[in-house]
C-alpha positions, 0 to 999 in steps of 0.5 A: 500500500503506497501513502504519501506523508506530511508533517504539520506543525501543531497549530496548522493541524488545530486550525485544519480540525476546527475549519473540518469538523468531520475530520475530528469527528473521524479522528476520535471514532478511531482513537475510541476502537484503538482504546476499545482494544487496547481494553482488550487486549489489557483484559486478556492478559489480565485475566486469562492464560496464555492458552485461553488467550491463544483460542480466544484469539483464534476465534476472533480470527475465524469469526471475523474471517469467515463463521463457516465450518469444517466438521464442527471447526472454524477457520482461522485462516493461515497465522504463523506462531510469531503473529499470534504471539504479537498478538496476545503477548507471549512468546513464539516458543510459548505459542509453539507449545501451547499450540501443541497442548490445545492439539493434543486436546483437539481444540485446535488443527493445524492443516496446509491452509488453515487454522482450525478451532473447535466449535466447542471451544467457542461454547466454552469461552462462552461460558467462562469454562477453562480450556 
């Protein structure tokens, strides 16, 4: 994606707010879904496990991407480890072993073009459950 940019001086960009009302109005609309999810992601690491924030994270993902399902799997779409990681605050490593944790329990498939999350995992974030 190619962008052009300018730097403005303090009292120019003021001045180019109050002539442009609809700019400040969009300018706070994505300072609020920044906010909204930086409240996210301090919950997540506030209060869940890695692994919990792991398969949050990923149903996040597929619910976005596409709700379908894959004998009662969701899609999550391609991810690498290090993306996940920087996503939930962890280490590659530590998502590496998480992943295989939530494998073994058939929380999560790993296949050639997706991710997979267990249907049933959604149901248990639902409802507070451990994973």
């Amino acid at each position: 994606m190619d962008a052009e940019l300018s730097v403005l001086q303090k009292e120019t960009f003021f001045d180019l707010l109050y002539k442009n009302p609809r700019i400040s109005v969009e300018l706070m609309a994505t300072l609020v879904d920044r906010l909204r999810k930086a409240d996210e992601t301090i919950e997540l690491l506030a209060f869940l496990e890695v692994g919990e924030r792991l398969t949050k994270t990923l149903l996040d993902q597929a619910m976005a991407l596409d709700p379908g399902t894959a004998a009662g799997y969701l899609r999550a779409g391609k991810i690498t480890h290090k993306e996940l990681a920087a996503r939930i605050g962890s280490s590659r490593e530590t998502v590496f072993k998480c992943f295989k944790v939530l494998a073994a329990k058939a929380i999560v498939k790993n296949t050639d073009e997706n991710i997979l999350v267990a249907r049933s995992a959604l149901e248990r974030l639902k409802n507070d459950e451990r994973i």
